[in-house]
C-alpha positions as CSV (number, residue, x, y, z in Angstrom):
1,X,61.3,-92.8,78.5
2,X,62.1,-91.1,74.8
3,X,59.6,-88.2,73.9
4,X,58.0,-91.4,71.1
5,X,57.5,-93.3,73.8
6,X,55.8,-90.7,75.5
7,X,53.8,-89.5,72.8
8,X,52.6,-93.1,72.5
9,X,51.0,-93.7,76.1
10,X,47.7,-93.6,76.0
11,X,45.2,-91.2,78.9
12,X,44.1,-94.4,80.4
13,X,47.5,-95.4,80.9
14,X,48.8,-92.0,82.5
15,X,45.3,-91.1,84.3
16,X,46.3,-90.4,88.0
17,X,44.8,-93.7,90.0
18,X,45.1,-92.2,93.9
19,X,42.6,-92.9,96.2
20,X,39.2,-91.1,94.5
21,X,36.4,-93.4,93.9
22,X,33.5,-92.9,90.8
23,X,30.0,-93.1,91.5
24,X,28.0,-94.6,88.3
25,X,24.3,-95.9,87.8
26,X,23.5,-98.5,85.4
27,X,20.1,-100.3,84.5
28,X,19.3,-102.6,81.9
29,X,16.3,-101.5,79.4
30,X,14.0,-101.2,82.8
31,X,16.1,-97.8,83.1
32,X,15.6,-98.7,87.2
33,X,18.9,-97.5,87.6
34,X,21.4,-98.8,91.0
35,X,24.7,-97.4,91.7
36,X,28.0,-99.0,91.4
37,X,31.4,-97.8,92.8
38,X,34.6,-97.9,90.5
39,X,37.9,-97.0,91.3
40,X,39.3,-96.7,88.0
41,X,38.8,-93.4,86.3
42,X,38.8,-94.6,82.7
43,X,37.1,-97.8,82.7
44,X,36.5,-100.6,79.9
45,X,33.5,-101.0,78.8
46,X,34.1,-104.5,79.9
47,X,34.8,-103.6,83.4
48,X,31.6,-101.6,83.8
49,X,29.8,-104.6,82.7
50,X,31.2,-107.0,84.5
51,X,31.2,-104.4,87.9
52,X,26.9,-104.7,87.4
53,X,27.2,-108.3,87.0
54,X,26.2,-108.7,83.0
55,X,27.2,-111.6,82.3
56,X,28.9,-112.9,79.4
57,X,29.8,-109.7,78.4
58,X,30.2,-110.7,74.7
59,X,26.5,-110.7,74.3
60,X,25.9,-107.6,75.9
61,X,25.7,-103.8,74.2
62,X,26.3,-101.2,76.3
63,X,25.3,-97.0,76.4
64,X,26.3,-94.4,77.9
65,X,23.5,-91.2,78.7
66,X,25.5,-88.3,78.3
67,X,24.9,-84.9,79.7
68,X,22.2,-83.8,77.0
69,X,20.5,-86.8,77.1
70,X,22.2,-88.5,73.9
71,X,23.1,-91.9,73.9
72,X,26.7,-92.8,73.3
73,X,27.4,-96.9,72.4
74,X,30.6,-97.7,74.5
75,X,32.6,-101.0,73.0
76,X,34.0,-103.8,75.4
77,X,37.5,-102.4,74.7
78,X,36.8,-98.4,74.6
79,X,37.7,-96.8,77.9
80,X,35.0,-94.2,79.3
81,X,36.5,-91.1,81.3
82,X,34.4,-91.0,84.7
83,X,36.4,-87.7,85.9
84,X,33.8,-85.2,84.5
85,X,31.3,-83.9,86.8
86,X,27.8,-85.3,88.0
87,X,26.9,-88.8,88.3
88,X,27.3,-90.9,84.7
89,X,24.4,-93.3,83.7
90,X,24.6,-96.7,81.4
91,X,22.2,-98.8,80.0
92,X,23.3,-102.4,79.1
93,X,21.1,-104.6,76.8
94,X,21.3,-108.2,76.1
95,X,21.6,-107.6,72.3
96,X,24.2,-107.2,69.8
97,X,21.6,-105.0,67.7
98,X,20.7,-101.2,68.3
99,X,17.6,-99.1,67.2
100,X,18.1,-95.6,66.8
101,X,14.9,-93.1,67.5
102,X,15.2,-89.5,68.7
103,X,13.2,-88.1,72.1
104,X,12.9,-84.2,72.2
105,X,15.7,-84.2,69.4
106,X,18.2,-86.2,71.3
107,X,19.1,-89.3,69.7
108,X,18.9,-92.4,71.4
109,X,20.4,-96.0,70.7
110,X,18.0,-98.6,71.9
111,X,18.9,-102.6,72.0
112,X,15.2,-103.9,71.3
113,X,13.0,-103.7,68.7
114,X,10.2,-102.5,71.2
115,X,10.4,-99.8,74.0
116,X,7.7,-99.3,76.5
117,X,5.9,-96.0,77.3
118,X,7.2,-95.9,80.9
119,X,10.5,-95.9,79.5
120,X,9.9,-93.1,77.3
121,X,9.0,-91.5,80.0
122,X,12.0,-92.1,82.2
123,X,13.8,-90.8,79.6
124,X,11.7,-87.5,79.2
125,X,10.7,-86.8,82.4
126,X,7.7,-84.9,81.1
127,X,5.6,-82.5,83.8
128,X,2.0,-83.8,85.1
129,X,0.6,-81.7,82.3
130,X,2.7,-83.2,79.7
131,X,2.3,-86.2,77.7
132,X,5.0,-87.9,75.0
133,X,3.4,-88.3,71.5
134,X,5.0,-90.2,68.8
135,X,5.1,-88.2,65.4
136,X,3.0,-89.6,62.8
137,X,4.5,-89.2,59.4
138,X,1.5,-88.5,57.3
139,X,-1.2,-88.8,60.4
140,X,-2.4,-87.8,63.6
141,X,0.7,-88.3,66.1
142,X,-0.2,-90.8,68.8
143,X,0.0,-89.6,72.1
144,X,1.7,-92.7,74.4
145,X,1.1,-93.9,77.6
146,X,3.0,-95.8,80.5
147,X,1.4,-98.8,79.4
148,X,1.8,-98.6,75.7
149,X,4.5,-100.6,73.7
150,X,6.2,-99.1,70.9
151,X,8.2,-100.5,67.8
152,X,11.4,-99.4,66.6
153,X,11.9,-101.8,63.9
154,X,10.0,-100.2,61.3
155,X,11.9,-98.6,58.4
156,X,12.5,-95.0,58.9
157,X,14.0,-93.2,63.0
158,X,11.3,-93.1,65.1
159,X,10.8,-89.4,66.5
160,X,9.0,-89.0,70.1
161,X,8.7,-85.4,71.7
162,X,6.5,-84.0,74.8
163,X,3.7,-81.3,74.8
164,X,1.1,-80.5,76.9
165,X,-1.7,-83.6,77.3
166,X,-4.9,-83.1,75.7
167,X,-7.8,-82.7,78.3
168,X,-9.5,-86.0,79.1
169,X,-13.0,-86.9,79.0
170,X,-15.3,-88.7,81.2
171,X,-18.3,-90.2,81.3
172,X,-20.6,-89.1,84.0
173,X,-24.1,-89.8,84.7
174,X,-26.4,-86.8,85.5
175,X,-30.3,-87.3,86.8
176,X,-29.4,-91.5,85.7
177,X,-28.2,-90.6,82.2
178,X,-24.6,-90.9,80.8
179,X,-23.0,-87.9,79.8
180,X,-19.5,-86.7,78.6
181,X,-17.3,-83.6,79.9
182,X,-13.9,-82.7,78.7
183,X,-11.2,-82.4,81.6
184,X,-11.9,-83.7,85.1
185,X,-13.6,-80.6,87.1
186,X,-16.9,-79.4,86.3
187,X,-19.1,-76.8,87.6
188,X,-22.6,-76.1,89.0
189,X,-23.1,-74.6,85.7
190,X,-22.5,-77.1,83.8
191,X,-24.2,-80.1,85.3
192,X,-27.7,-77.9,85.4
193,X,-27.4,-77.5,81.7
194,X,-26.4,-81.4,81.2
195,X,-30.1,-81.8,83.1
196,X,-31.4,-78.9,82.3
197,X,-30.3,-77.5,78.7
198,X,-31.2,-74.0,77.9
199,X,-32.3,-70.9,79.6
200,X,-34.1,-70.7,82.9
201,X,-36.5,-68.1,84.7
202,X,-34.8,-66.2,87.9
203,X,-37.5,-68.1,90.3
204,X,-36.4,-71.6,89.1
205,X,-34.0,-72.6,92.0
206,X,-31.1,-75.9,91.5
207,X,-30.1,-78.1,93.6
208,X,-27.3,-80.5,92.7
209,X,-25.8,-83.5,95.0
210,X,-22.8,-85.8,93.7
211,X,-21.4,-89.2,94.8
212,X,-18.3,-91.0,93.4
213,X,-16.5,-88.3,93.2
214,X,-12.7,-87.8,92.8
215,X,-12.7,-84.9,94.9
216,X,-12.5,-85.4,99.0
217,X,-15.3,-85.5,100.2
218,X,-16.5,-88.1,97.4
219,X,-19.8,-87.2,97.6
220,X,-21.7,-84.1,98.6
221,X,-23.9,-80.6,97.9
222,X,-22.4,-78.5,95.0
223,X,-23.4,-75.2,95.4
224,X,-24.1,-72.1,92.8
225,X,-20.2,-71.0,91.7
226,X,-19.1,-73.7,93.0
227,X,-17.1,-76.8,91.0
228,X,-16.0,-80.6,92.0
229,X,-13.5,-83.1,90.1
230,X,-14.7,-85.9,88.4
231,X,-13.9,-89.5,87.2
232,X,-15.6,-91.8,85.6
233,X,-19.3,-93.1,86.9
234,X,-19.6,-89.6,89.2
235,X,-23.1,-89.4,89.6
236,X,-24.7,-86.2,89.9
237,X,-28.4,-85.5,90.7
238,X,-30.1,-82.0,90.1
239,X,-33.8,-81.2,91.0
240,X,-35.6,-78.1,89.7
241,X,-38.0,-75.8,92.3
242,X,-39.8,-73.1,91.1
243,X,-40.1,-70.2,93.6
244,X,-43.3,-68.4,93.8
């Protein structure tokens, strides 16, 4: 073979077949990834579609998640090298369009107009304390949930980032009257001024039951110092005694 020759084979045609076999995942816009087995190092696009079974291939868009989380579009006819480390990840979609929005500043290629919040937050992987909040050009950012639907068609990238979730309220009902609490644990305290607003003598004793609690036991004696976790409809019940 001349040294043009040479100089004119391509990786993919030179890549070292042998006996190793590549691990991938791919999922369509579910992101419910399952693993597929390839033997060729450098696959077609094509291939990796056809290995998961999309089918025809010509209406299908494919993605790659790369390392940091961007999204690269891999063509029917571009070969993908598999031979880096870790595990690689695709996402196919039944589209021949793409919607481009960024997630904690990575940018991502999207094949529907729409995206869900639980796949924002397969993407993101935020902590418990953490919510994903689309920013609001000229508003209040929205804070998204699991169940939330999103749309990408609107003029302008979409930008989505994590923080820390706001504290919730709930609606409780103290001595049979509704009442609202920020976060979900309250204290003795607090529930004897919800019945009882404003300062009280030394000899005026509390006592404060709950039910419907989300703490275990549901339902119970809270104590002086003491605090329980609360959802919505926990009832509490607080009776005054005045010690002579």
């Amino acid at each position: 073979m001349t040294e043009e020759m040479q100089a004119g084979v391509t990786e993919r045609e030179v890549a070292p077949q042998g006996n190793r076999s590549f691990r991938i995942l791919v999922s369509n816009e579910t992101l419910e990834f399952r693993p597929l087995t390839l033997n060729d190092p450098v696959p077609l696009g094509r291939q990796i579609l056809s290995e998961a079974g999309f089918q025809p291939l010509q209406e299908y868009s494919l993605f790659a998640i790369l390392a940091s989380g961007d999204f690269e579009d891999v063509r029917l006819d571009e070969p993908f090298d598999l031979r880096g480390k870790g595990v690689e990840r695709f996402v196919a979609f039944r589209s021949d369009r793409s919607f481009r929005f960024t997630l904690n500043d990575r940018e991502i290629r999207w094949g529907f107009p729409t995206i869900s919040g639980s796949a924002l937050y397969a993407l993101a992987k935020p902590s418990d304390e953490e919510a994903i909040f689309l920013d609001v050009r000229g508003g209040q950012d929205r804070m998204i949930e699991p169940c939330d639907t999103v749309e990408l068609a609107d003029a302008g990238v979409e930008r989505f980032y994590t923080a820390k979730r706001p504290p919730q309220s709930y609606e409780i009902i103290v001595n049979g009257r509704p009442r609202t609490v920020t976060g979900n644990t309250v204290t003795f305290d607090q529930i004897v001024q919800l019945a009882f607003p404003g300062a009280h003598d030394c000899n005026v004793v509390f006592d404060v039951t709950y039910q419907k609690a989300a703490s275990q036991p549901p339902s119970g004696q809270l104590g002086p110092g003491g605090s329980v976790k609360v959802k919505k409809g926990t009832v509490f019940n607080v009776t005054r005694t005045v010690q002579s």
